[in-house]
C-alpha positions as MATLAB code, in Angstrom:
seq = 'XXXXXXXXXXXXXXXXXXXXXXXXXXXXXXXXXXXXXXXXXXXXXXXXXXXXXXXXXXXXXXXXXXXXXXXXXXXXXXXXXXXXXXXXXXXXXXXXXXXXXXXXXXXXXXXXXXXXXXXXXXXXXXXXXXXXXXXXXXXXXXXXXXXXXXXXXXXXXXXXXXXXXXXXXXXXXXXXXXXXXXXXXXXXXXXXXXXXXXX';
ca = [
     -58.316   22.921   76.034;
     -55.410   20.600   76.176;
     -52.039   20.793   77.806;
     -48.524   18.488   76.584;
     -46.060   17.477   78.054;
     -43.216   16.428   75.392;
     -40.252   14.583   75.860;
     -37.002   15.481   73.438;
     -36.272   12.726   71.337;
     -33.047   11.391   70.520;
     -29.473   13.407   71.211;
     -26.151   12.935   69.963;
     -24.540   10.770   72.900;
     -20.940   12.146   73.936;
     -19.134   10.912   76.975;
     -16.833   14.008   76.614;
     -19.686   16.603   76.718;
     -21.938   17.321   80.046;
     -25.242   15.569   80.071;
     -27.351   18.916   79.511;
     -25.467   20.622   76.513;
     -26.407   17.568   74.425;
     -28.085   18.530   71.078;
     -30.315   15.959   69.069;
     -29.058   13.664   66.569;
     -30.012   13.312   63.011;
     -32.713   11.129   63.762;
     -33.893   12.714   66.509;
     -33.762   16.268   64.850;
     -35.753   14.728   61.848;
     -38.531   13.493   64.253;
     -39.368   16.795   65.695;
     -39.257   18.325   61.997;
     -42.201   15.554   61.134;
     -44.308   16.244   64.601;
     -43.862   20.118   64.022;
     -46.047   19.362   60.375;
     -48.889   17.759   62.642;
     -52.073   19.972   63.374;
     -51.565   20.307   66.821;
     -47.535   21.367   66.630;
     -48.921   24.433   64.801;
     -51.750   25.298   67.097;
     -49.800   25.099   69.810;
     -49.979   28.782   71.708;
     -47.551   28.750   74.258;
     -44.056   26.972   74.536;
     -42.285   26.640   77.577;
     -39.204   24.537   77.328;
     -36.353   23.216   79.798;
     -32.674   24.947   79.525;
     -31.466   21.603   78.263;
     -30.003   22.012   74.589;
     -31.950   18.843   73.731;
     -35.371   20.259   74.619;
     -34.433   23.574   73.607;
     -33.550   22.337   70.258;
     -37.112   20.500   69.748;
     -38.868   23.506   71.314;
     -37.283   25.725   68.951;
     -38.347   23.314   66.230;
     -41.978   23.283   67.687;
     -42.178   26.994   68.285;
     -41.682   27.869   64.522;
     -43.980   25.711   63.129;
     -46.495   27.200   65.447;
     -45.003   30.309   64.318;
     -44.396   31.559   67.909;
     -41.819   32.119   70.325;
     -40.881   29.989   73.513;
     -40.385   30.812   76.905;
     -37.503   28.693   79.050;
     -38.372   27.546   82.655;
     -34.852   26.925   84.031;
     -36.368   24.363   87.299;
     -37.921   22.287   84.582;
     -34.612   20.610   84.122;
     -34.161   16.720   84.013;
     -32.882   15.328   87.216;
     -29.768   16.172   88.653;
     -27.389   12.976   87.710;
     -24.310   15.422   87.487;
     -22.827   13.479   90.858;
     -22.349   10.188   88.217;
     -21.677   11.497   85.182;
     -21.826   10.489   82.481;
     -23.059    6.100   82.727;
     -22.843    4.036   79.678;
     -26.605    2.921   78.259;
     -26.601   -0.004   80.234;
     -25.140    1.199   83.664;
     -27.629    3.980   83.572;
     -30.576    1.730   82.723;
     -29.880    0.256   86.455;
     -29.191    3.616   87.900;
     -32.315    4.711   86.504;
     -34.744    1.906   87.646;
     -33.121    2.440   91.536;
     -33.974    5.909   90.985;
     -38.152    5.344   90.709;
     -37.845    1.999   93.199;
     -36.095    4.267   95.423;
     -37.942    7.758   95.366;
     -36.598    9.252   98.692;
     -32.963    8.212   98.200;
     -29.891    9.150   96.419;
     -28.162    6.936   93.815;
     -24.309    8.105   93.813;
     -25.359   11.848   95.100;
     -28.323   11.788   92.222;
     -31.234   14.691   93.283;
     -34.116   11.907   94.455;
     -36.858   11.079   92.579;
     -39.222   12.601   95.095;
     -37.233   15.681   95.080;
     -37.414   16.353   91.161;
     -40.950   15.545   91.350;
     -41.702   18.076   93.546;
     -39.312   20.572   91.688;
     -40.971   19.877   88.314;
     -44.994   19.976   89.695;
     -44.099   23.113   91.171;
     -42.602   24.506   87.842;
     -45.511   23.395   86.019;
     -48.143   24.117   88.803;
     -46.329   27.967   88.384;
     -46.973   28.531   84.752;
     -50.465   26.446   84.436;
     -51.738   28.756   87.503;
     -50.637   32.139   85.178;
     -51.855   30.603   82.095;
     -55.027   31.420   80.001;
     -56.374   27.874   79.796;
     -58.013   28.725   76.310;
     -54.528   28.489   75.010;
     -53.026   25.103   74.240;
     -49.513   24.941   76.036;
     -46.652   22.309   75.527;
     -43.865   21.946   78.096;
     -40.986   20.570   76.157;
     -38.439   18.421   78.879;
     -37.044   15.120   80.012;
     -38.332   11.864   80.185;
     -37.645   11.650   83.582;
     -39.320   14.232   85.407;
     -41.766   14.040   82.476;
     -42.818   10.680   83.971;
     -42.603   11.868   87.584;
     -44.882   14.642   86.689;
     -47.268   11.909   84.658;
     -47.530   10.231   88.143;
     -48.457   13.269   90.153;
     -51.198   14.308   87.794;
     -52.312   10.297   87.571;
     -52.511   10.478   91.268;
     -50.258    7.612   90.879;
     -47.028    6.448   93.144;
     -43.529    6.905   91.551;
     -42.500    3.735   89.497;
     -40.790    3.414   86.119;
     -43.660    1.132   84.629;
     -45.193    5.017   83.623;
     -41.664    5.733   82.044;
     -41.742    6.836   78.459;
     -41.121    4.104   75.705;
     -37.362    3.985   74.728;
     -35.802    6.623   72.633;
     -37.561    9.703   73.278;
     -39.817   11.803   71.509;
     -42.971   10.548   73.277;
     -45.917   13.100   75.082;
     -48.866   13.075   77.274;
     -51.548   15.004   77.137;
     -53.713   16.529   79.827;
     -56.542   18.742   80.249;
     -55.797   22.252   81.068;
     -59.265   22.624   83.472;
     -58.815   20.005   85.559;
     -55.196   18.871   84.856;
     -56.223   15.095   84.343;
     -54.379   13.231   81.912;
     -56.080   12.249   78.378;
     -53.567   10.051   76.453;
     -50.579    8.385   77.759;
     -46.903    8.167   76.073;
     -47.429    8.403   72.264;
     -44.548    8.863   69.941;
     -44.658   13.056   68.843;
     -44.792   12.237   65.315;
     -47.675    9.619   65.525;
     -49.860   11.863   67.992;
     -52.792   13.025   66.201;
     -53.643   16.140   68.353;
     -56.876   16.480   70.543;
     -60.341   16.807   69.058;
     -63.601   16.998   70.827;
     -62.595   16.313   74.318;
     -60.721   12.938   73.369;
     -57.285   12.054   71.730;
];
């Protein structure tokens, strides 16, 4: 049985609003209404999502296509950038790349890399270790610690060449008995679920 991790996909961007109370966007709502009508949204049996609005706005788009509730792990947040702000697109493109090419350091009073990585295995590593592995699970989050957890399970150094494709919306899959990854970044909507021990 499978295990996804799932990135939210776009948000409404507002300078005026902090970082985590942003909701999706039109496009990025309608995205998660066209994965939720895939296969594997509604066999999904367990839904843990970050406190985010943006993730809990796609999990609760997820959870009732799969006609189930979801469960929010608060330490599963994306990391903490609340020193900075909010950084225009291209400002926090450069904060973000120093961020992976620096994994034990700040930027501007940002948690490190190395710390949210750690804070996100051990969220996941928490509810994997309680869960029936006969049950598919998604954990709905952030592209950023989504890609710092793709690298721990990868057995892989931090770097931003395993980010997530721009925009959002993307997942990984990995296999819930040995927690080794079976697909990389695909787009939520294009994903065509996991059949016979391949994706």
């Amino acid at each position: 049985m499978y295990g996804l991790y799932i990135t939210h996909p776009q948000v409404r961007i507002d300078p005026d609003v902090p970082v985590p109370d942003w909701g999706l966007s039109e496009i990025g709502r309608a995205r998660a209404e066209q994965a939720a009508q895939s296969a594997w949204a509604k066999g999904l049996g367990r839904i843990v999502s970050s406190g985010e609005t943006k993730a809990i706005e796609t999990a609760q788009v997820l959870a009732a296509a799969a006609g189930i509730s979801f469960e929010i792990a608060e330490d599963s947040h994306e990391n903490d950038r609340s020193a900075t702000g909010f950084l225009p697109p291209p400002q926090f493109e450069e904060a973000a790349d120093w961020f992976f090419a620096h994994p034990d350091e700040s930027f501007k009073g940002w948690e490190t890399a190395a710390d949210a990585q750690a804070r996100i295995v051990s969220a996941v590593t928490r509810i994997l270790d309680a869960h029936d592995r006969n049950v598919p699970i998604a954990f709905v989050g952030h592209g950023g610690v989504g890609t710092l957890l793709k690298c721990h399970l990868a057995g892989q150094p931090i770097s931003r060449n395993r980010d997530q494709p721009g925009g959002g919306g993307n997942l990984f899959c990995f296999t819930l008995a040995d927690r080794a990854l079976s697909c990389d970044w695909t787009p939520m909507e294009v994903w065509k679920g996991f059949e016979h021990g391949r994706t």
